[in-house]
C-alpha positions as CSV (number, residue, x, y, z in Angstrom):
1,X,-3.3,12.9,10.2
2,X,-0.1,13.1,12.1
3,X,2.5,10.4,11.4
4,X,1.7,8.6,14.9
5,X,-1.9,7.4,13.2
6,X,-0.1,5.4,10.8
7,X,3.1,4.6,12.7
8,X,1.4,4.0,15.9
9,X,3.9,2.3,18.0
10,X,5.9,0.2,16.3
11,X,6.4,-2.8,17.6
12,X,4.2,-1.8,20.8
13,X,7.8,-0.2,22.2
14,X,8.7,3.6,23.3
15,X,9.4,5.9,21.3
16,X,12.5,6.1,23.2
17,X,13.5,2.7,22.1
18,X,12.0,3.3,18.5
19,X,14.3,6.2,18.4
20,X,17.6,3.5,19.9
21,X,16.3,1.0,16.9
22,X,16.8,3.6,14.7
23,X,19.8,5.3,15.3
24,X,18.2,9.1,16.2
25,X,18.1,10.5,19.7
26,X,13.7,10.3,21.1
27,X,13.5,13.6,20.6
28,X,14.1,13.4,16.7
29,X,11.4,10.2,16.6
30,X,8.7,12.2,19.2
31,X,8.7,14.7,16.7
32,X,7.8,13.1,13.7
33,X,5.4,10.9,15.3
34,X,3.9,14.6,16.5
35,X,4.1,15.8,13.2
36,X,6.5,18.5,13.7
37,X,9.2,17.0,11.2
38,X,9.0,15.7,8.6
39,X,10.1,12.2,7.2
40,X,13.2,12.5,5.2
41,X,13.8,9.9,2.4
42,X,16.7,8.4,4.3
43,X,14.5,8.3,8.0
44,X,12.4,6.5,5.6
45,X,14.6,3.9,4.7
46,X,15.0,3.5,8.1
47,X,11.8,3.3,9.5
48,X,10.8,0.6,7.0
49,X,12.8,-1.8,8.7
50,X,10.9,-1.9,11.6
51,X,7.5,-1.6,10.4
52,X,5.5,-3.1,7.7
53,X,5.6,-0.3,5.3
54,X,8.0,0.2,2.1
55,X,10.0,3.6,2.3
56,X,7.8,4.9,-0.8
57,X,4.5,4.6,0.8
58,X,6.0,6.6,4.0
59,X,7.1,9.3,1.6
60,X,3.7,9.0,0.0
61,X,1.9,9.3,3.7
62,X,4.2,12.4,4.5
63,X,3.5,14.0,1.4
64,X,-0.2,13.5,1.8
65,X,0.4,15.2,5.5
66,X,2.1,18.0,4.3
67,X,-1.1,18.3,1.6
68,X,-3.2,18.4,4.5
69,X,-1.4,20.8,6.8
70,X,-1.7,23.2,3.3
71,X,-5.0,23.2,3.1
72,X,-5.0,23.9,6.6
73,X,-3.1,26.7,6.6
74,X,-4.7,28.1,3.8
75,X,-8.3,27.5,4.7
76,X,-7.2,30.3,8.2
């Protein structure tokens, strides 16, 4: 599950203004919502403050996608 299922769109906004609400450029925030960075603790600190999870449990949900993309690799 790529960090988009359980960010969605915060807010209902872009991710170009998600990405201006955090400080980053969109290309930094369209690629973790892809799944194709990852979520650093201090992103995570960030993110928390506009949406309704704590930093720990996004570190816990990118841990548990970096789990998953394992396996996947593995299991080719």
């Amino acid at each position: 599950m790529r960090p988009a299922h359980w960010l969605g769109k915060p807010s209902k906004t872009s991710a170009r203004k998600f990405a201006s609400q955090l400080g980053v450029s969109p290309s930094t925030i369209t690629r973790i919502l892809n799944g194709q960075s990852r979520i650093t603790p201090a992103m995570a600190e960030r993110i928390s403050k506009l949406v309704n999870l704590s930093p720990a449990s996004l570190l816990t949900l990118q841990e548990m996608q970096d789990r998953w993309q394992e396996r996947l690799r593995n299991a080719a």
